[in-house]
N, C-alpha and C positions, 0 to 999 in steps of 0.2 A: 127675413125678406118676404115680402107680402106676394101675394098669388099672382098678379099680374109684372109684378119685377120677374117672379122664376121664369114665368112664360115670356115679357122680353129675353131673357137671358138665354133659353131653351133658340128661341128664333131668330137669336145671334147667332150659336151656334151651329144650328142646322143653317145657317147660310153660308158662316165660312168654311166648314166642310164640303159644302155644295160648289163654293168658289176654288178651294183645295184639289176637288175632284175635277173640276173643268180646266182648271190650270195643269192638271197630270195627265189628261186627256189629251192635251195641246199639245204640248211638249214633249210626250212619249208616242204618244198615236198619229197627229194631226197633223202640227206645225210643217208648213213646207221644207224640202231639203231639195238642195241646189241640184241640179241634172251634171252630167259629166261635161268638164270642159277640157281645152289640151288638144294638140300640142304646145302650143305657141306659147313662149312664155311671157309672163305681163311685165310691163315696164313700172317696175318697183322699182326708186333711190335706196338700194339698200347697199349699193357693193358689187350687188353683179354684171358683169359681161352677160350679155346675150346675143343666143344663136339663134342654130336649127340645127335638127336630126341630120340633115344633108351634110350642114357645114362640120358637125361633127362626127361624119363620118359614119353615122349610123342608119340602116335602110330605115326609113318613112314606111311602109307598109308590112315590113316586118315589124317593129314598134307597134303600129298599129292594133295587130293579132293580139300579142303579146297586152297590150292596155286593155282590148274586149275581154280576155279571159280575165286578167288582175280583179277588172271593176265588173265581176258577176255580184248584182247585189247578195244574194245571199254571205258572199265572203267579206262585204262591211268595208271595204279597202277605200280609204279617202285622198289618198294623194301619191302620185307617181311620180317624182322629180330625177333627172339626170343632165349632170355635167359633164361636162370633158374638154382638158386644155383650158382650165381656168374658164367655160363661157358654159352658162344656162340653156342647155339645149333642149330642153322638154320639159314640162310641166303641166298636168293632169292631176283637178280637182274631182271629186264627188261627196256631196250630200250624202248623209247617214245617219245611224244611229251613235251614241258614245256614252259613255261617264267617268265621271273622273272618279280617283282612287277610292274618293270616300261616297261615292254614289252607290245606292243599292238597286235603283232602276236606271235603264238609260235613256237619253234622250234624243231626239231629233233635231239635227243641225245640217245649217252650212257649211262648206267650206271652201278656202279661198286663199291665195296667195298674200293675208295680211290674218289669217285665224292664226293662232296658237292652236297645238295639240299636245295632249300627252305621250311621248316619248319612253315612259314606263323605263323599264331597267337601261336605256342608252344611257341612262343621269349616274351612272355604274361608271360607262366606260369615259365622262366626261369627267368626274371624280379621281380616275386616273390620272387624265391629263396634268388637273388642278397638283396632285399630288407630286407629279414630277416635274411641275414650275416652281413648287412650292421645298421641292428638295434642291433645286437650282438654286437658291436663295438661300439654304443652309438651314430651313426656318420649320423640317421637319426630319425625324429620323432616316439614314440611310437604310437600305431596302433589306439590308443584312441583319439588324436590329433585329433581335427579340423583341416579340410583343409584350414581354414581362420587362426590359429595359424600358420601354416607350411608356407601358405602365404601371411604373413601381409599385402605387397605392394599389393594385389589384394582384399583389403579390399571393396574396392567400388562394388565389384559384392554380396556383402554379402547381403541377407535377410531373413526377416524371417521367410519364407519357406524353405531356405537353409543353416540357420547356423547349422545345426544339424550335415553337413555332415562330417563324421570323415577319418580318411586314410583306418581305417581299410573296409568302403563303399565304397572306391575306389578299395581296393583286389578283396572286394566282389561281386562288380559290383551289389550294394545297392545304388549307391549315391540318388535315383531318378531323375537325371536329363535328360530330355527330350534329348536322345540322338536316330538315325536310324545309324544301323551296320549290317547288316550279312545278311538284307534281301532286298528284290525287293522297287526302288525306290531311294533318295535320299540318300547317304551316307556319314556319318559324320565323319569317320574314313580316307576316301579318302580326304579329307578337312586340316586331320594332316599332309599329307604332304609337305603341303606350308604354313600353318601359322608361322610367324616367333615370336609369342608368343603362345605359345602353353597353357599354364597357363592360361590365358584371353580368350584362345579362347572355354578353355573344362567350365570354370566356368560363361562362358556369357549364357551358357544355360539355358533355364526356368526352373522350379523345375516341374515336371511331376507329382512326389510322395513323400509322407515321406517318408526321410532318411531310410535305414537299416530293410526297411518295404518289398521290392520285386526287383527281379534281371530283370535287363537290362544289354544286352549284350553291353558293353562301353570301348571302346580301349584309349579314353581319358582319365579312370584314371589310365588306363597302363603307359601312358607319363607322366601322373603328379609323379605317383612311379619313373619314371627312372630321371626327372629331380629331384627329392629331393635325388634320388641316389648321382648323378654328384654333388649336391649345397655338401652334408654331406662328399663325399668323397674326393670332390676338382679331381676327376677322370669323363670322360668321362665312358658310364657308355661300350663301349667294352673296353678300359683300366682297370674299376672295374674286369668285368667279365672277362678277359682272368688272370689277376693277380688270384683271389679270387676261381674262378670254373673252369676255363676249364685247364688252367696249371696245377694245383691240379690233376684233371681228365685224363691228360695227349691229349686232345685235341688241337692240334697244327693248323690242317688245317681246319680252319671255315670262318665266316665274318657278317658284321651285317651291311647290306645294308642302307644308310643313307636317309635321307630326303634331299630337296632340299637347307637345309640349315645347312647341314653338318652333322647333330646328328642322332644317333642311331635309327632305330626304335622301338621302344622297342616293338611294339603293331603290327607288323607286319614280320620286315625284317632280323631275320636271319638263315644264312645256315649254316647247319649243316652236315658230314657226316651221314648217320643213325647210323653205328655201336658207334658213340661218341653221338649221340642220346639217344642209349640205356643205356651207362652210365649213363646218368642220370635217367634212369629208376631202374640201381642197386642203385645207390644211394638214391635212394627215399624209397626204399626196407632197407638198410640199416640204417633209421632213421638218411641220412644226411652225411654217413660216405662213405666214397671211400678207401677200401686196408689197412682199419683200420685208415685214419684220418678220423676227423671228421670235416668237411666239413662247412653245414651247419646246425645249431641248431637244436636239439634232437625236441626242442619243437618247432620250428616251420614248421617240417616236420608232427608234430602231428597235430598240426592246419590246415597246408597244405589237409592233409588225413580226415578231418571229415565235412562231408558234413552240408550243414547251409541251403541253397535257392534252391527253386524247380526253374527250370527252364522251358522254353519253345520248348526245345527238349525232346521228349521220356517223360520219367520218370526220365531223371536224374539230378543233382542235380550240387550246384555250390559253393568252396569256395576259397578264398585266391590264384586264376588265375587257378584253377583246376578246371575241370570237376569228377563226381561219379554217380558209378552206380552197377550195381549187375550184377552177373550173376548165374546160376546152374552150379556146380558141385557136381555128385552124390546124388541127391536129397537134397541138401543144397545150399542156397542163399550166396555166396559171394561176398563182396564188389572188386570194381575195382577202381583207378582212374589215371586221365590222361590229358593232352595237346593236345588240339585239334588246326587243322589249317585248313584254307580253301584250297580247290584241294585234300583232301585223307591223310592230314598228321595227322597222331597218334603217342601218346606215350603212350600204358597202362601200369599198374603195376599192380599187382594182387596180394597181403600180403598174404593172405591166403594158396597161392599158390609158393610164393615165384618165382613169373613169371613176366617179363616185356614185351611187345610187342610193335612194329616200323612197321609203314609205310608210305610211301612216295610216292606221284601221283602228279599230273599235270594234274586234274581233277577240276580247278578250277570253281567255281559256278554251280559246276553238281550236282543235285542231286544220279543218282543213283550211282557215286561212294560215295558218301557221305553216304549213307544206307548199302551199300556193306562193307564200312569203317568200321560204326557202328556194325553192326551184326558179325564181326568178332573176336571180343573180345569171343563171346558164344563160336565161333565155335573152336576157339585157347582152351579153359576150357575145351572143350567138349574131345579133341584129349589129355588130360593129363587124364595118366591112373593109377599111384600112387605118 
């Protein structure tokens, strides 16, 4: 290459670095992000009824308070949605920062009752659902099965420390298997997304504890659920789910970010709008039914809804890819439950109440959005006044 080619070449380079850097400027630093909006919710054809706080029963300036603390920018929290009685009665956006799973900086965004967000582990408790339309159908093992029945070929990791372990210890996140997720240290969740057998690599683990004896937080046997999905359906399991639930739901604009080996995440990757989020909070309310179909199984929304293992957050409790928990209203304990994701994402439901609530941040590995998160299920009971 002659002197004056390297020096073109050199002043190529240094300018799409210079473009690189301006364009990561924009986008992490610069780029505008949308100010808060809310309450009123927007007239989207998606499926919803809309209200208001009044019509539903819930104070207007209590909610209020309640939205100013949420959306403290420091705690990143992007959207606050709440239904009740099948109608859209609240809905509060904010601008922020975000990234998605495989981002290593974040970026600067809108948001708005037509974005997509990431959802992070709720794609856990929606893998559930799929898995128990998909045992209605006969077209995946019953919940009693051994994981060694479901996976003959993976017979060589069997012992006998571990044959106990059934499907329904993978809902439960019972299996005992020596598995680190959610906290400070090595993570074995981060690990699924390059294994290209996913199956050998959740059942190489050592056996920690008996079986169906105590909960560990385990996204591996989230994947083991999605791929008995995909083997029983002959469908990839976002071709299951967009057929099965969200078409149904009328859910159109979503996505379920893959692994580096093409397949769904099921234990971590997908985006959801909120207000098709909340859908599936009436839906869980409605024992499985959306607009009078019924969806998925009366009974294993029942299942889904009755708490089994104490966990190591709070008080609350853990079954079949849901979190439970309680809260006060009017001097009465009721029960809540819900989809929890890493960064500020909730799905609660509230039966008692006939209440769902949605939120979405980009708060990932924070704690105190994550306390902020939790404590606001109270204060959503607290602002319902009949």
């Amino acid at each position: 290459m002659t002197q004056p080619a390297r020096r073109g070449v050199r002043r190529f380079l240094r300018l799409a670095l210079a473009c690189v850097g301006l364009w990561l400027l924009w986008v992490c630093l610069l780029r505008p992000i949308s100010p808060r909006v809310g309450p009123a919710p927007a007239a989207v054809a998606d499926g919803w009824s809309l209200g208001s706080l009044q019509q539903a029963g819930l104070n207007p300036a209590q909610l209020t308070q309640v939205a100013n603390r949420l959306f403290e920018k420091r705690l990143n929290v992007h959207s606050l949605l709440i239904e009740r009685h099948g109608c859209l009665a609240a809905e509060y956006y904010q601008g922020g920062t975000d990234k998605s799973v495989y981002s290593l900086l974040p970026s600067r965004h809108r948001f708005g009752p037509r974005d997509k967000q990431d959802v992070r582990s709720i794609g856990k408790s929606i893998t559930s659902l799929l898995y128990g339309l998909a045992r209605e159908q006969g077209k995946v093992p019953a919940v009693e099965t051994t994981v060694w029945a479901a996976f003959p070929e993976h017979g060589n990791r069997r012992t006998a420390a571990n044959q106990a372990i059934r499907i329904e210890d993978l809902l439960n996140m019972t299996s005992g298997l020596q598995w680190q997720e959610g906290k400070p240290g090595p993570n074995d969740e981060l690990r699924l997304f390059w294994k290209s057998d996913l199956v050998d690599f959740v059942l190489s683990h050592p056996q920690a504890a008996v079986p169906n004896t105590c909960f560990n937080y385990n996204g591996g046997g989230t994947a083991l659920l999605a791929e008995l999905i995909r083997r029983g359906t002959g469908q990839s399991l976002e071709q299951y789910a967009d057929e099965m639930l969200f078409r149904p739901l009328q859910i159109e604009d979503w996505a379920w970010v893959p692994d580096v080996h093409g397949r769904a995440m099921a234990f971590n990757g997908l985006r959801l709008r909120p207000r098709d989020l909340l859908k599936v909070g009436r839906l869980m309310l409605n024992h499985g039914a959306w607009q009078g179909r019924q969806l998925v199984p009366q009974a294993w929304i029942a299942q889904s809804m009755t708490p089994r293992f104490d966990t190591d957050v709070r008080d609350y409790r853990y079954a079949y890819q849901w979190w439970h928990g309680t809260a006060t209203w009017h001097g009465q304990r009721i029960d809540w439950h819900a989809g929890f994701g890493n960064g500020g994402q909730r799905l609660y439901v509230v039966p008692a109440l006939d209440l769902s609530v949605v939120t979405t941040a980009g708060a990932y590995d924070e704690l105190p959005t994550a306390i902020r998160v939790n404590d606001l299920i109270q204060e959503v009971v607290d602002a319902v006044e009949n």
